[in-house]
N, C-alpha and C positions, 0 to 999 in steps of 0.2 A: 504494500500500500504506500502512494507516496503523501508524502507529510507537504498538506497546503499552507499551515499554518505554525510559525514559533513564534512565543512569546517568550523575551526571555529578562527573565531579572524585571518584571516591569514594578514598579512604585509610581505610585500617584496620590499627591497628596495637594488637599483644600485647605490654603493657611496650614492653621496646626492638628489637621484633623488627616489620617493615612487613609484615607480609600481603598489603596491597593496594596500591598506589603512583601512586593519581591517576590512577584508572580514570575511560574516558570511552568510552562504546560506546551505541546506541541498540539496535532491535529491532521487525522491522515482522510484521505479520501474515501467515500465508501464507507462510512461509517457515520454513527447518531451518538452527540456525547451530549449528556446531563451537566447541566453548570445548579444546583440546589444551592439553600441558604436563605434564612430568615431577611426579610426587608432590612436595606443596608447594608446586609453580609457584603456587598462591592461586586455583586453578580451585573447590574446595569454600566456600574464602570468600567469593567473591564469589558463587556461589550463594544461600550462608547471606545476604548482608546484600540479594541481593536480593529475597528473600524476607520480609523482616523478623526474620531467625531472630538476626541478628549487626547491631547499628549502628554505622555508621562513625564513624571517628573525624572525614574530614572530606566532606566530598559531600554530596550527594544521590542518593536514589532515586525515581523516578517511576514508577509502575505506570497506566495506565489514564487518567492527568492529576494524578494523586492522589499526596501525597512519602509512601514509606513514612517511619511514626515520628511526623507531622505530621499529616497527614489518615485517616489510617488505620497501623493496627499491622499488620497483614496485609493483603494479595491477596486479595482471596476470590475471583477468578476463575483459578486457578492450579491444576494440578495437578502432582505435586512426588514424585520421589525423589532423595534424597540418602543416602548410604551405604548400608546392609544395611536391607533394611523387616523392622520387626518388627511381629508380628502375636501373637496369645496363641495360644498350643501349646495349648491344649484343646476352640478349638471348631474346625468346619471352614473354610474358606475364606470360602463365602458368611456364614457366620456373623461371621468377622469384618469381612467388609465391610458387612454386615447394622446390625454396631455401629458402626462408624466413620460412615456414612450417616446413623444415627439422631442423631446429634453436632448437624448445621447441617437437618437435615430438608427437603433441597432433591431428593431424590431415595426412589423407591419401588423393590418388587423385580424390576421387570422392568428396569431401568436396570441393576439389580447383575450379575443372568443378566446383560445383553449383555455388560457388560462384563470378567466372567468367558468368556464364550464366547469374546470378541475375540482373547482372548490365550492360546485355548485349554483353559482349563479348565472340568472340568464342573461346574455349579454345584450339581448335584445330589449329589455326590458326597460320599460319609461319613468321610471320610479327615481326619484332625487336621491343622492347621497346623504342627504339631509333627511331626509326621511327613512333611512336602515336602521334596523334595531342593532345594539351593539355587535350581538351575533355577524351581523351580516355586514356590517363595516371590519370586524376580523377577516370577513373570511376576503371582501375587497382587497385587506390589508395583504393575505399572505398571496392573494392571484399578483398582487403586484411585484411580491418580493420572488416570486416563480418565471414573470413572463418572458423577463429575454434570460431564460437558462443559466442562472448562473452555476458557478460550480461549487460553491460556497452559499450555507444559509443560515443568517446568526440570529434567531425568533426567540424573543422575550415574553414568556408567556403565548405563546401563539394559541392556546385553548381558552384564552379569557371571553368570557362574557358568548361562546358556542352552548347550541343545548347538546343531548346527548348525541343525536343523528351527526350533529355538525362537529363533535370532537371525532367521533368514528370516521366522519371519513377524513378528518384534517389527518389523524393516524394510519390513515391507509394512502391517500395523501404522501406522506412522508418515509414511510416505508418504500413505498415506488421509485421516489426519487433518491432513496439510499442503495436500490438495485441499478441505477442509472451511474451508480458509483458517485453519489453529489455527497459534499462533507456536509453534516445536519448539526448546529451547536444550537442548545436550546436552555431557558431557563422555564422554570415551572413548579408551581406548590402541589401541585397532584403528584402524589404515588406514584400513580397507575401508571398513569402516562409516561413517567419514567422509566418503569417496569416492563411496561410494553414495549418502547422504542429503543432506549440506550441500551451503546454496547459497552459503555464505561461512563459512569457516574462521579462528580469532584463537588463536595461540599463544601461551600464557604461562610466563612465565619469573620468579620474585622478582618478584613480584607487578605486572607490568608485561604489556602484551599489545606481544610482540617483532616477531610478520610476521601479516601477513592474507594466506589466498587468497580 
């Protein structure tokens, strides 16, 4: 398996308060890893810096062979939610995928349909973004982080606020694309879900990763 991801040494720290504490974890392809840990544990921030969204105070990041910050300011092979996705409440769904797409112009509108299909929703359909129940703004959230294929997917909670239909198939969902050999890093307070999906588990704690399964 090749490894798309090292972190190494990273610290990150707000004023006098450590976020992160001399994180060192890699990340191979073809597989689904568990990031666990009570609110705060620094499961969001290490997201954020490995994305290039936050820069550490001391580490590195490697994406692809590449240091974020160094060789590149963003992944561009990465597909990404992090807290609540927003989307504009006025047009529909495919529309605003429609926009976000037109942004880096790597993808056309049969990509968008599938990846509205994938997660359930119709792309044809007239209904405001502004009008989706949380449910169905997640699952917007995750067609977007799917559509132009990355190879890389780093989903924060990506079950929140799904009923039961809609966690099932985010989980089959996700499975599919760990056969497609896509790297899956996920954070999440469900068990199950972890149980079900990951192939190895890192619990954090005051910004330290405390046990692995």
């Amino acid at each position: 398996m090749a490894e798309l991801i090292r972190v190494e040494n990273v610290t990150k720290r707000f004023g006098d308060v450590v976020a992160l504490d001399r994180i060192n974890i890699s990340f191979e392809s073809g597989k689904i890893y568990g990031i666990t840990g009570r609110n705060g544990s620094g499961k969001t921030v290490l997201f954020k810096t490995m994305i290039g969204y936050l820069k550490p105070t001391g580490g590195r990041v490697v994406v692809g062979g590449k240091e974020i910050g160094k060789d590149i300011d963003f992944p561009d092979n990465m597909g990404i939610i992090i807290e609540n996705p927003g989307f504009l409440s006025r047009y529909t769904g495919y529309k605003n995928l429609e926009y976000l797409a037109s942004i880096r112009r790597r993808i056309g509108r049969a990509q968008i349909r599938e990846s509205m299909e994938r997660v359930g929703l119709d792309p044809d359909s007239r209904k405001k973004a502004g009008k989706y129940s949380l449910g169905m703004r997640q699952r917007l959230g995750i067609a977007q982080a799917i559509m132009e294929n990355p190879d890389i997917l780093i989903l924060d909670e990506p079950m929140n606020g799904l009923d039961n239909e809609g966690v099932n198939d985010v989980r089959s969902l996700l499975l599919g694309l760990k056969k497609e050999g896509k790297t899956i890093i996920l954070a999440s307070h469900n068990k199950e879900d972890i149980e079900i999906l990951c192939d190895a588990v890192y619990e954090m704690d005051h910004g330290r990763f405390v046990s692995t399964v």
